[in-house]
C-alpha positions as CSV (number, residue, x, y, z in Angstrom):
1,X,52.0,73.8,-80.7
2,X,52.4,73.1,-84.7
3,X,49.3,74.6,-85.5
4,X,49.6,77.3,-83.1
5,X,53.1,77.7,-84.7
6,X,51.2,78.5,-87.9
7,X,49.0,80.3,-86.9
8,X,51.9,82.9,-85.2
9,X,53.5,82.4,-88.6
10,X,51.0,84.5,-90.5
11,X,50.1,86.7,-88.4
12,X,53.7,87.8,-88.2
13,X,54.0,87.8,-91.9
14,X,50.3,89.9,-91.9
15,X,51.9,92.5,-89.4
16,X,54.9,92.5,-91.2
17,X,53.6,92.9,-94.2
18,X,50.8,95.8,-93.0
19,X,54.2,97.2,-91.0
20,X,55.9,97.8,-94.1
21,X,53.2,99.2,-95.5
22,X,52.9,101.6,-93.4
23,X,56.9,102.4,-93.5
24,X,56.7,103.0,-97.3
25,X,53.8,105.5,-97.1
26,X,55.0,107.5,-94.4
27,X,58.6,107.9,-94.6
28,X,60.8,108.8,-97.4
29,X,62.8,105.4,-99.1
30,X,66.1,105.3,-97.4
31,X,69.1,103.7,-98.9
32,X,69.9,99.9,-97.7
């Protein structure tokens, strides 16, 4: 499960990364 663990690790941080990506080139910056 560890490794496995890992592995879910970066491909969450992959799509999250690509995901906000994808949010910054298609939608205008909102305010936080």
């Amino acid at each position: 499960m560890a490794s496995s663990s890992k592995i879910d690790d970066s491909e969450i941080t992959a799509t999250n990364n690509l995901f906000s990506a994808v949010v910054t080139l298609t939608s205008p910056p909102l305010p936080t």
